[in-house]
C-alpha positions in Angstrom: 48.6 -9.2 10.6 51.1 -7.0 11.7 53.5 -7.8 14.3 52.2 -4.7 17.1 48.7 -6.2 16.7 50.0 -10.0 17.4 51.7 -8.8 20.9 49.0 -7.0 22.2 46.2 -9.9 21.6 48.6 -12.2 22.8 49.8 -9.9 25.8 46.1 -9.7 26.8 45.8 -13.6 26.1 48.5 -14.1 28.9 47.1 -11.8 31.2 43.8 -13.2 30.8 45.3 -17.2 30.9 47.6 -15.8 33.9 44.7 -14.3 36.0 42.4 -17.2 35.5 45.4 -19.7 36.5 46.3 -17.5 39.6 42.5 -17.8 40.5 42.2 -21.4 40.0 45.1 -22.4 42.3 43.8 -19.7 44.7 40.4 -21.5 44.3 41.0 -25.4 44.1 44.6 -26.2 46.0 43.8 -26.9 49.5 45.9 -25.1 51.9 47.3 -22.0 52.6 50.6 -19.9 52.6 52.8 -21.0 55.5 55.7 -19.2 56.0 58.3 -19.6 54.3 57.6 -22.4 51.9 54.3 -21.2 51.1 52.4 -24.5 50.8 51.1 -26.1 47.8 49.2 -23.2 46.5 52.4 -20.9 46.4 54.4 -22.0 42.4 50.9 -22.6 41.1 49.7 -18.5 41.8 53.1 -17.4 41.4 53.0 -19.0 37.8 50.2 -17.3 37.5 51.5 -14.0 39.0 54.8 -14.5 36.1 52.2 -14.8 33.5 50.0 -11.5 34.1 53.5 -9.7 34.4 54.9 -11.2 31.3 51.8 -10.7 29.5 51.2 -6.9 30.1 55.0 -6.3 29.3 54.1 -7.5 26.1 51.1 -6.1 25.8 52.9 -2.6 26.6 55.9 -3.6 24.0 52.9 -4.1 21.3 51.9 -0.5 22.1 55.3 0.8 22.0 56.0 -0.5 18.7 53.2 0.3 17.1 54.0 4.1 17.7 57.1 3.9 16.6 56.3 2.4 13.1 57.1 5.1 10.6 53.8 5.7 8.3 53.8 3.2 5.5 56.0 0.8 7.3 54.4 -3.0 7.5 55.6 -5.4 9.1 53.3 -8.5 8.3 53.4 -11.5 10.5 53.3 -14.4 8.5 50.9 -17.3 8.4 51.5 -20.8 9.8 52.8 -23.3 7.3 51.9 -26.6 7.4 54.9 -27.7 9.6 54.3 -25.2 12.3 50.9 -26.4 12.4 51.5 -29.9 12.9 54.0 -28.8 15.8 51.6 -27.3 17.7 48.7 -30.0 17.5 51.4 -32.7 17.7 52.5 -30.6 21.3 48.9 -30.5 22.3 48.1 -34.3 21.4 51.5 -35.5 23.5 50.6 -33.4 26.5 47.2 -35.5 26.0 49.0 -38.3 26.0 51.0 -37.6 29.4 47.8 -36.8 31.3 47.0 -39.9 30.3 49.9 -42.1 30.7 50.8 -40.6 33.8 47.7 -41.4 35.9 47.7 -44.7 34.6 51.5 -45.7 34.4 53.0 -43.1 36.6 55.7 -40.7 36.3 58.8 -43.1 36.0 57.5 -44.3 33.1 55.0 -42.1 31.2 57.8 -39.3 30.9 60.2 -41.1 29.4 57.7 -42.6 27.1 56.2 -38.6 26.6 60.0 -37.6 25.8 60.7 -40.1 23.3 57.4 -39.2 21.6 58.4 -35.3 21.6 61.9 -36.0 20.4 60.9 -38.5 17.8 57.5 -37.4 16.9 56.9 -33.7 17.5 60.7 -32.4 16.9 61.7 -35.3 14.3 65.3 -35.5 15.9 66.5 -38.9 15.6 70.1 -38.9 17.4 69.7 -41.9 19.5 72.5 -40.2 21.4 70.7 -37.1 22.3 67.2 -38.8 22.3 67.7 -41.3 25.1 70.8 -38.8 26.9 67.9 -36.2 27.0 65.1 -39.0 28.2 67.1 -40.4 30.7 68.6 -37.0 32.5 65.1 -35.4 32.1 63.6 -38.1 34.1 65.8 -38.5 36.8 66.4 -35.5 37.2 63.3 -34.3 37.6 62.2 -37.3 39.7 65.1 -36.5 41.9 64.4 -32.6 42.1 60.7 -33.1 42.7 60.4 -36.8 44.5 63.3 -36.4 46.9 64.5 -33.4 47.2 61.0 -31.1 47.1 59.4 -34.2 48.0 56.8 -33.8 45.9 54.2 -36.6 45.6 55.0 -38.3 42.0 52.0 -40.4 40.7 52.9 -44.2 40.4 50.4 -45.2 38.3 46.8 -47.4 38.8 47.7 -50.1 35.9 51.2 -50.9 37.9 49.5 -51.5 41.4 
């Protein structure tokens, strides 16, 4: 498949995916936009606002290109070997995984659990150094960032209760 047909179907993918996210956080988030933080609806939409715009710029880049391929030119996208494959369902099957974990076990310890998994499982990097440096920072960071300092509620999990 050539390379100006791949970024407009996946252009119009995120512009799709994008619209129907903005909708759904328009549509199921209680609460409104309250100056100036916006309330809980506001990253959600704009994530889905960032996606529409991301996806008709390359939508509009797939165009582009296509025009200015000279006549016998091909540029051929390749298949998916076996490895990139087994990324992307091993991607899908941990985020699985961390819906799971993190109703039942909470976010202090389904994320470092889903990190470890990524690292070791999906990405098959085996640096103990980088593996639990990554785990660790990711974690508290993120449990500092969103817990304390947005004060975002961080599930705690039903098993530990």
């Amino acid at each position: 498949m050539k390379q100006a047909l791949v970024d407009r179907f996946v252009g119009l993918l995120c512009v799709l995916g994008g619209a129907f996210w903005a909708y759904t956080a328009r549509t199921t988030i209680s609460g409104n936009y309250e100056p100036p933080a916006g309330g809980p609806q506001m990253f959600p939409f704009l994530l889905g606002l960032l996606l529409i715009v991301l996806g008709i710029l390359l939508t509009i880049i797939g165009f582009a290109s296509q025009k200015s391929e000279l006549p016998g030119s091909s540029e051929v996208v390749d298949k998916p070997d076996k490895e990139e494959i087994r990324i992307v369902i091993s991607t899908f099957a941990v985020l699985i995984i961390y819906g799971f974990l993190l109703e039942k076990l909470g976010f202090l310890i389904a994320t470092p659990v889903v990190i470890l998994l990524t690292f070791l499982g999906v990405l098959k990097i085996y640096s103990w150094r980088l593996v639990l440096s990554m785990t660790v920072g990711l974690t508290v960071g993120c449990y500092v960032l969103f817990g304390m300092v947005v004060g975002t509620y961080l599930p705690r999990g039903t098993w530990l209760q």
